[in-house]
N, C-alpha and C positions, 0 to 999 in steps of 0.2 A: 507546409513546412513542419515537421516533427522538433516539440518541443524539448528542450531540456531538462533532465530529470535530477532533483535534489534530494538526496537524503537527510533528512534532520537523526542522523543516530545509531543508525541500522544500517548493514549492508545483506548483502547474501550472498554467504561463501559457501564452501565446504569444508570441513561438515559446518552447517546441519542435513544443508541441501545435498541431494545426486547433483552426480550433470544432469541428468535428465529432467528433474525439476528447474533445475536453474535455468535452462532451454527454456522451458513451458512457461515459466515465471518471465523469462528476455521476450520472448515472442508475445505473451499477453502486454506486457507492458508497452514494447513498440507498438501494438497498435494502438494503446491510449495514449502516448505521445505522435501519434500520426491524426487523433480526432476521432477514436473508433472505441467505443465503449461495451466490449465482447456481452452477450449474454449472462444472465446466470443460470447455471451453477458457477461460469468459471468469476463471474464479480459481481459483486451485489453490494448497492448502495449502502452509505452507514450516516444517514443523517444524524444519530447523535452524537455524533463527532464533529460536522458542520454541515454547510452546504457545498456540496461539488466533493464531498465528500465516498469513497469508496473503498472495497476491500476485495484485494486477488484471494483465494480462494485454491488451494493448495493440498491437495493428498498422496501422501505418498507411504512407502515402506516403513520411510521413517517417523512417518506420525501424519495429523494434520496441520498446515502453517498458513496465515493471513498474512498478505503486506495491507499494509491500510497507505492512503493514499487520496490527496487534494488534486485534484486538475485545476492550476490556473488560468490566466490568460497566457500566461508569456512560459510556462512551464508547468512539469507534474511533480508533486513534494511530494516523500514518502515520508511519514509520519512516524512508521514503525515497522516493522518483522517480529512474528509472534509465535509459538509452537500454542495449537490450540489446542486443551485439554477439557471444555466443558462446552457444553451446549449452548451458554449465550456468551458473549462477549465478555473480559473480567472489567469492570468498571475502573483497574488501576489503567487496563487500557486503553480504556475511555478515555480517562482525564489526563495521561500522558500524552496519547494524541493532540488534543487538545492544547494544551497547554507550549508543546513543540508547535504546533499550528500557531497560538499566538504569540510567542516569541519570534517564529518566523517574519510573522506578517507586520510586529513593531521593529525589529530588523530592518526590513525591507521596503517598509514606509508607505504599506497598505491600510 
């Protein structure tokens, strides 16, 4: 059964995205709301952000862009949408992730 997907903040429209990334971005993501956890390059885990924690992985014309993203039990949370501009992760995105993570999960009554 293919989970529901929540965003805490972020969507992905245009601009920033093409269609054609937003394709690529619909289609990666349906398969982790179906149980299917693509390879990387196209996602690669971000434990420190949490556990079951991960980030889509995104190139395009327009630049590079991460979604970060929780797989629940009962759902997939997106955490964030990000325009990447350095080699490691910015730690404000760290702790925003974060921090929407735990708001969610006191919300939610996990």
């Amino acid at each position: 059964m293919r989970k529901p997907i929540f965003w805490l903040g972020s969507e992905i429209k245009t601009p920033p995205f093409s269609e054609k990334v937003r394709q690529e971005v619909g289609f990666l993501l349906g398969r982790v709301q179906d149980g299917f956890i693509p390879d990387f390059p196209h996602i690669r885990p971000m434990p420190s952000i949490g556990k079951a924690c991960y980030e889509i992985r995104v190139n395009s014309t327009e630049g590079q862009w991460r979604i970060v993203f929780r797989i629940d039990v009962d759902a997939v949370i997106i955490a964030d949408v990000f325009h990447k501009k350095t080699a490691q992760t910015p730690m404000t995105v760290i702790q925003r992730c974060k921090k929407r993570l735990s708001q969610y999960d006191r919300i939610a009554g996990e």
